[in-house]
N, C-alpha and C positions, 0 to 999 in steps of 0.2 A: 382414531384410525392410525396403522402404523402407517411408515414407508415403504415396506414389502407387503405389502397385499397383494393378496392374490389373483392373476393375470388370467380371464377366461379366453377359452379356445375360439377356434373360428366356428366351432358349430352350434358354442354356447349362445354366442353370439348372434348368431342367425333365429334362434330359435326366441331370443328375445322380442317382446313389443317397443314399439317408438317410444314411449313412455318410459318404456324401463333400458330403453338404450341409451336416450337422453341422459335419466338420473343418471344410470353408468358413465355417460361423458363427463357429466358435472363433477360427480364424486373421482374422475381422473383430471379432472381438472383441479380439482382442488385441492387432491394430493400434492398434483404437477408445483401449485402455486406454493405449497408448504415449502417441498425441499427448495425449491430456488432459494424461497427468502431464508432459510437456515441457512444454505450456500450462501448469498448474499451477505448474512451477519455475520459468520465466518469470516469470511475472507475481508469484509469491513473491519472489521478488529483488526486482523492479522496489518493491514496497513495503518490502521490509526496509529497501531504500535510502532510499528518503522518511521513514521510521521514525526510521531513525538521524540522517538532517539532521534531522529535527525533534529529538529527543533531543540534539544536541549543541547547538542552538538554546536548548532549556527547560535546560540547563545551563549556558548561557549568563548566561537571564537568571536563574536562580536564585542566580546568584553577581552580577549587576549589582544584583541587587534591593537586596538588605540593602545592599550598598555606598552606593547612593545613598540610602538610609535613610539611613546612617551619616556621608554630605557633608551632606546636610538637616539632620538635625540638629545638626552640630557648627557650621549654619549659625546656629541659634537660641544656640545656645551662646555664638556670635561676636557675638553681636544690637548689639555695638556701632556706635553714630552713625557707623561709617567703611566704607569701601568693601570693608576684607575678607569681612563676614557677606554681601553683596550680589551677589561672587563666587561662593562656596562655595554658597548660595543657589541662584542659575545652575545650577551646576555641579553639584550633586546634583537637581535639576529633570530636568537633561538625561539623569545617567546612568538615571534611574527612566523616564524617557520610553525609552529606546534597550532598556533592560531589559524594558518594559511592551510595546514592538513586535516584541520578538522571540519572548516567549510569546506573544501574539496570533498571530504568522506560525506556528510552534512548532503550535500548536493547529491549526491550517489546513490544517496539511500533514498532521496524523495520519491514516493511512485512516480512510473511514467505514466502508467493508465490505467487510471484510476476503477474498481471493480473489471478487468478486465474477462479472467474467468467468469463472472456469473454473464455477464454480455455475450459472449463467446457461447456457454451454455443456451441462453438464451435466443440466438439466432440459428443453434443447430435446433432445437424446439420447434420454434418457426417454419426451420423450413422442414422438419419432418415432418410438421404436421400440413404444412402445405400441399406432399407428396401424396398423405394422405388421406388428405378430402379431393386430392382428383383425382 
């Protein structure tokens, strides 16, 4: 059965038995239940994907973090009057910045809520067919 089947009129309708309006319910029911859960798999991917960028991202900077702790400090360590500690300095500044912008982005990307469109879909359903049976 596709997803564009064909939609009878209000007289076709009438002219049907309980029996055969029923199955008609069922069989719109259970188109109804198809597209959701395609929408549903859809749109689950499309997040799991941003999930994992973000996820590879916060493991990113969970390993830049300490690292650039680790330039920083070996900068104070260097604290001598010469141009190395001033370097190292630099240079654990920068990795803690690159590490701090990618948990930032990291955080961004995580969904706020979670399947929101098929939920959304799924309470207009609801209440159309609420409207419906009264």
């Amino acid at each position: 059965m596709e997803l564009g089947e064909q939609r009878l009129d209000e007289a076709q309708l009438r002219a049907m038995s309980t029996v055969e309006l029923v199955r008609h319910a069922m069989t719109e029911m259970k188109l109804l239940i198809r597209a959701e859960m395609l929408h549903a798999r859809l749109e689950l991917k499309a997040e799991l994907r941003e999930a994992r960028n973000a996820g590879i991202m916060i493991g990113i900077a969970v390993f830049l973090g300490p690292a650039g702790l680790a330039v920083a400090l070996m900068a104070l360590v260097l604290g001598l009057p010469i141009a190395q500690w001033l370097s190292a300095l630099l240079l654990g500044s920068l990795v803690l910045l690159v590490g701090g912008l990618l948990a930032f982005l990291a955080v961004k990307k995580l969904p706020r809520s979670p399947l929101a469109k098929t939920r959304d879909r799924l309470k207009l359903d609801w209440m159309l067919t609420r409207e419906d049976l009264q």
